[in-house]
N, C-alpha and C positions, 0 to 999 in steps of 0.2 A: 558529935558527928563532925560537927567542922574543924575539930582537931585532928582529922585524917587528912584532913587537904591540903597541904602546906601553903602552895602556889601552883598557879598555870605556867607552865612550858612554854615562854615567846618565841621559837627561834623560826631560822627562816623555814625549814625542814617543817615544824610543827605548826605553822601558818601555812604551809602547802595543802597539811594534810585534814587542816582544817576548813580548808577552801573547794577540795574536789574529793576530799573522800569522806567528809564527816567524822574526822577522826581529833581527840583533842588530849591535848599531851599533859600532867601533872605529876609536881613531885609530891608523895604522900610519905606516909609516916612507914615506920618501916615495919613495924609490927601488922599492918594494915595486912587483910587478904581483900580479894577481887568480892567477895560481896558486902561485905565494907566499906570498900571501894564504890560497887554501886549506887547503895545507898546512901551513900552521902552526897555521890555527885547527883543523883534525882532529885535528893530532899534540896540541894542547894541551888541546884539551875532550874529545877519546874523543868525537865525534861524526860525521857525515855530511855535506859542506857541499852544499847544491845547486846552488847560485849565488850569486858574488860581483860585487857594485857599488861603483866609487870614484868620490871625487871629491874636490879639489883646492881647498883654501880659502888667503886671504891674499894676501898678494904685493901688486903694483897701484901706484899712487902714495905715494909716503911721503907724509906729514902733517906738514905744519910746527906749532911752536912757536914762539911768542912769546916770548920770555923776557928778564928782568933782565939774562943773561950775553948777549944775541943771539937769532941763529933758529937753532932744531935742526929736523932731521928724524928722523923716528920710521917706519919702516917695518914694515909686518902681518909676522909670521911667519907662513911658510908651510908647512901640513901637510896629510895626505891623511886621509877619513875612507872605511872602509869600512863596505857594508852585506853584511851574509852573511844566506843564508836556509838555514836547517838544513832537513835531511828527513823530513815530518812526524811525529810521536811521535816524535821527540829534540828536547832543547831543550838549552839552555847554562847553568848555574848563577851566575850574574856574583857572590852575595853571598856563594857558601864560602869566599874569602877574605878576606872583613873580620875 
């Protein structure tokens, strides 16, 4: 199960949305679906999920390089971010593990 979770989402967007909407951001595995997803984030946080959101970043055209050796190509890695909404009065603690 906690092979689905990769990491929490810090940015300032997902500290917003974790401060007035109860909403919390992760990148997960990409094979993962949304109740997978659940489940993992309940078993992990001792919380309640209400609904989960993904979505699929990267991939697309690789990027060439110019270079001294020739031209490379450089392609996006591809990962999935979830958004989880917990059920109101529970929230996630992202910093007890720093």
């Amino acid at each position: 199960m906690s092979s689905i979770i990769i990491k929490p989402i810090l940015t300032e967007k997902a500290t917003n949305d974790s401060e007035t909407k109860n909403r919390f951001a992760f990148a997960v595995d990409r094979r993962a679906n949304k109740i997978e997803i659940k489940g993992a984030i309940e078993k992990m946080y001792n919380v309640h999920v209400k609904s989960v959101r993904t979505a699929t970043f990267g991939g697309g055209k690789p990027k060439k390089k110019y270079t001294s050796k020739g031209v490379s190509e450089q392609g996006n890695p591809i990962w999935k971010k979830a958004i989880v909404t917990v059920v109101a009065g529970e929230t996630i603690d992202l910093y007890d593990n720093i």
